[in-house]
Every structure is written in structure tokens, then in C-alpha cells.
C-alpha positions as CSV (number, residue, x, y, z in Angstrom):
1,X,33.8,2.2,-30.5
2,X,31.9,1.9,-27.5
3,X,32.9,4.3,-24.4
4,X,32.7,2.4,-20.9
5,X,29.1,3.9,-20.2
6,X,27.8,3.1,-23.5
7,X,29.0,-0.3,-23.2
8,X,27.3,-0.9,-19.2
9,X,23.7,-0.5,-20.8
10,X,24.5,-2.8,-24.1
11,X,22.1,-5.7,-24.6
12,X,23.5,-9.4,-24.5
13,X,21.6,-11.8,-26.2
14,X,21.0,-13.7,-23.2
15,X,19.3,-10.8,-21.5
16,X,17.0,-10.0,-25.0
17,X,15.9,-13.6,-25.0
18,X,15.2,-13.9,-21.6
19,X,13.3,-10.7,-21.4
20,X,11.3,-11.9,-24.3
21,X,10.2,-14.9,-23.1
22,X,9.5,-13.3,-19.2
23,X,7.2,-11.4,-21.5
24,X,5.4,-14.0,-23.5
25,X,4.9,-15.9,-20.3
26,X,3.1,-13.2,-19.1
27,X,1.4,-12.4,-21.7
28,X,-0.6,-15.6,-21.4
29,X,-1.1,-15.9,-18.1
30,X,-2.7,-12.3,-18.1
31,X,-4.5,-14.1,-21.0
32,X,-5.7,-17.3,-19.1
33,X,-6.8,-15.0,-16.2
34,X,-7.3,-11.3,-16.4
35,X,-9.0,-10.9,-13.1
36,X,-6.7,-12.9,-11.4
37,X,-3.6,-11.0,-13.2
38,X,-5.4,-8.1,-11.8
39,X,-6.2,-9.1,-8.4
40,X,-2.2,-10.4,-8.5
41,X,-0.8,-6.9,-9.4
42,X,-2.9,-5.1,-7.0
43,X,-2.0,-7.2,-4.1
44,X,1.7,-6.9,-5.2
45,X,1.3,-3.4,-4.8
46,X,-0.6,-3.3,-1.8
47,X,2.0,-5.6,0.2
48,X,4.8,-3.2,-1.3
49,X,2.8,0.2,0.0
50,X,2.8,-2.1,3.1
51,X,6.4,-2.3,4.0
52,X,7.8,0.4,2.6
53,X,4.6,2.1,5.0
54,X,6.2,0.5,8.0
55,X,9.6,0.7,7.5
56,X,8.8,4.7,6.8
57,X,7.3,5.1,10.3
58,X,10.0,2.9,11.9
59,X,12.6,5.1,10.3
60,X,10.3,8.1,11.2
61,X,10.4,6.8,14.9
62,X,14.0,6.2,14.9
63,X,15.0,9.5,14.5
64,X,13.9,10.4,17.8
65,X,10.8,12.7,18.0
66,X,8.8,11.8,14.4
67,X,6.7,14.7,15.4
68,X,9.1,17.4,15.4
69,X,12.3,15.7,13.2
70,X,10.1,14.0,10.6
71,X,6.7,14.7,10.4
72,X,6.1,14.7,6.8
73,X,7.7,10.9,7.1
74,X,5.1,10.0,9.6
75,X,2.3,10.9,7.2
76,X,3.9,9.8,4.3
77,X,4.6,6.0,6.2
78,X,0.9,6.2,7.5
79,X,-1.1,6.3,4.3
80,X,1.4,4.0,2.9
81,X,0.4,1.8,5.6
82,X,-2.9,1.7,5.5
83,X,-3.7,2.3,1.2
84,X,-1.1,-1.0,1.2
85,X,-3.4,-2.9,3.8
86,X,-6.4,-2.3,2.0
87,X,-4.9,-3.2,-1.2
88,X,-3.6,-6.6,-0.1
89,X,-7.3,-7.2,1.7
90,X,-9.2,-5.9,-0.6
91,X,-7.6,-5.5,-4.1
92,X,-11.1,-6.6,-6.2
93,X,-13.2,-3.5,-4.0
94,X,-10.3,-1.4,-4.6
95,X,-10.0,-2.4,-8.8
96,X,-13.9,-2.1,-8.4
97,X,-13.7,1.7,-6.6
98,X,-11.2,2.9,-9.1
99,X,-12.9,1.4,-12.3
100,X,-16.0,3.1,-11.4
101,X,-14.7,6.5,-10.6
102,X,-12.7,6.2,-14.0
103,X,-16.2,5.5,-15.6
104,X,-17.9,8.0,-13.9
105,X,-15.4,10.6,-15.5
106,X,-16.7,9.0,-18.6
107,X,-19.9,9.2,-19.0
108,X,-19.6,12.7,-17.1
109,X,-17.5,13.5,-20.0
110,X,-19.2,12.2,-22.6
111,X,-22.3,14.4,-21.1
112,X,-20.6,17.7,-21.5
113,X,-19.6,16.6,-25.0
114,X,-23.5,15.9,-26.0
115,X,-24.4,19.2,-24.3
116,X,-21.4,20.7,-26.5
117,X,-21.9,19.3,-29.6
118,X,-25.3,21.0,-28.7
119,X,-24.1,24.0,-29.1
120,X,-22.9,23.4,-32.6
121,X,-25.9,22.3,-33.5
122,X,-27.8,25.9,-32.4
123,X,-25.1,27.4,-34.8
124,X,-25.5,25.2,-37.5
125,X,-21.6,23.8,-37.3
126,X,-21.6,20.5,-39.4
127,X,-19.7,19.3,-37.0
128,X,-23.0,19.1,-34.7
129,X,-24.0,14.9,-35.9
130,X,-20.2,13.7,-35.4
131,X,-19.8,15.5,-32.4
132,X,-23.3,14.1,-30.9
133,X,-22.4,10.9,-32.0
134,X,-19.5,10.7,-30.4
135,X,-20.8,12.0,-27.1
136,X,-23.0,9.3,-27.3
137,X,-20.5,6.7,-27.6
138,X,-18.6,7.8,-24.7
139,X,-21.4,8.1,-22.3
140,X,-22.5,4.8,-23.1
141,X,-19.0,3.5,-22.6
142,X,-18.8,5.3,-19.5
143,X,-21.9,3.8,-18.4
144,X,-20.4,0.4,-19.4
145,X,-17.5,1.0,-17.1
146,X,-19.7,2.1,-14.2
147,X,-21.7,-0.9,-14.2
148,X,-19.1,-3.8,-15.2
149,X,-16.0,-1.9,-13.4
150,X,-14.2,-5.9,-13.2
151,X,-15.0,-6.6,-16.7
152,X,-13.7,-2.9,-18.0
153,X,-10.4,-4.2,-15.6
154,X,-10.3,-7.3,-17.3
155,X,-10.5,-5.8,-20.8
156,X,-8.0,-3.4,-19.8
157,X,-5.3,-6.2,-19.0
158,X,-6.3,-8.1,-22.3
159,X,-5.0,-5.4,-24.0
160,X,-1.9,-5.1,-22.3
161,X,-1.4,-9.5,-22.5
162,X,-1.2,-8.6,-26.3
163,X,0.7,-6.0,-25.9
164,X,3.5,-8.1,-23.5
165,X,3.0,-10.3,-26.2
166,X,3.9,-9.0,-29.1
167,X,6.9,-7.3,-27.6
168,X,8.0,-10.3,-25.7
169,X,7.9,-11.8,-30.0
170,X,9.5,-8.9,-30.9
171,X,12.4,-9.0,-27.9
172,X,12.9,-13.2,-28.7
173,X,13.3,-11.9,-32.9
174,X,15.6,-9.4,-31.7
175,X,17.5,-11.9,-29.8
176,X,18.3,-14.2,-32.1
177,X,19.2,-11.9,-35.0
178,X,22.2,-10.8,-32.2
């Protein structure tokens, strides 16, 4: 038997095969328009960071002095602010800025990996071609990311329109075997 908490957090049927289906409509419109899904979720975000931005500071403000009472508030509203604003203005630089960083941890990665599998090599590790190899690989995909930041995006939110996909399937299965 189910206690009272248990019993708040049970799945109805309803709920399973709605969830599933919010999923799967997703799911293909993140597959009809990655850059567009992305560009969406960004600028979500950004007007999010926004307000909750401003109504930091005006809470910071409303305490009296947000200098002395709540100065950690007052920064903490002010980047919100402002990282929000640029999102919602500019949330294809912004996908673009971050992409490319992320790629140039790659291929910076993927260099120290060549220059270890080096290493192996001066030793006579087997390990040496397989670790070269895969050095390689990631440079280039680094590489890949740095120049085509949108497209790496896009590809990202390919993979996860499968993934809402398949669990959206899964959560409309589980529904109706309730």
C-alpha cells in the first residue's frame, strides 16, 4: 500500500501520455529546425536571465541601501541583466561564442593527446598508433567545431530530437500499458 507521499508523485495515465506526446512534438520540431530550436531555447533563457535580473535589483533596491543590505544581490541581478539581454538580442553570436570556445577546448585537447601519445611512442608503448589516432580524430573534430560552431549546435540538438523522441515513444508505450 501506498503511503500519502508515495502516492503524491504516482504517475496517472493522463499525465504519462501527455508527457509523451509533449515529447514527440518536440522532438520533430527540433527535427524540422535545429537552428531555430536552438536560437528558441536561447532566447527563452535569455528573456528568463532577464527578469529574474530585474526583479533581483528591484528586490535589491527595495531593501533600502542595496549597497550595504544586499550587495551580493546587486551583482548577482546585474549580470543576470545584462547575460539575459544579450541572449534574447543576440542568441545565434552567443550559440556561436560558446560553440567555438567548446571547440577550441577540443582541438587543444586533442593536441596534448597527439603530443602524449608521443610519448608512448619514444617508449615503445603499443599503445602509441591508437593513441595518435585518436588524437587526431579529436583535433580534427575540434577543428570542425571551431569553424562550423552553428552546424556542431545544430548536430547537437539532432541528437537530443531523437533522444525526446524515443522517450516521448517510450512515455506514450508506457501510458497505455497503465
Amino acid at each position: 500500500m501506498l503511503t500519502r507521499t508515495q502516492n503524491r508523485f504516482a504517475r496517472t495515465k493522463g499525465v504519462v501520455l501527455l508527457t509523451g506526446i509533449v515529447m514527440v512534438v518536440l522532438g520533430i520540431a527540433v527535427l524540422v529546425n535545429p537552428i531555430g530550436a536552438v536560437e528558441a531555447l536561447v532566447r527563452i533563457i535569455g528573456f528568463v536571465l532577464l527578469a529574474y535580473g530585474v526583479l533581483t535589483l528591484v528586490n535589491a533596491f527595495m531593501k533600502g541601501d542595496p549597497v550595504k543590505n544586499s550587495p551580493t544581490m546587486l551583482v548577482l541581478g546585474g549580470i543576470a541583466a545584462v547575460l539575459g539581454l544579450i541572449m534574447a538580442i543576440f542568441p545565434n553570436g552567443l550559440v556561436s561564442f560558446i560553440w567555438t570556445i567548446i571547440g577550441i577546448i577540443i582541438l587543444l585537447t586533442g593536441v596534448l593527446d597527439i603530443m602524449e601519445a608521443g610519448e608512448f611512442r619514444s617508449t615503445g608503448n603499443p599503445l602509441a598508433a591508437p593513441a595518435t589516432a585518436s588524437g587526431v580524430i579529436t583535433a580534427v573534430l575540434g577543428a570542425i567545431v571551431i569553424i562550423c560552431p552553428m552546424f556542431s549546435a545544430a548536430l547537437g540538438m539532432l541528437v537530443a530530437a531523437v533522444a525526446l523522441l524515443v522517450d516521448g515513444i517510450t512515455e506514450i508505450i508506457f501510458g497505455l500499458g497503465m
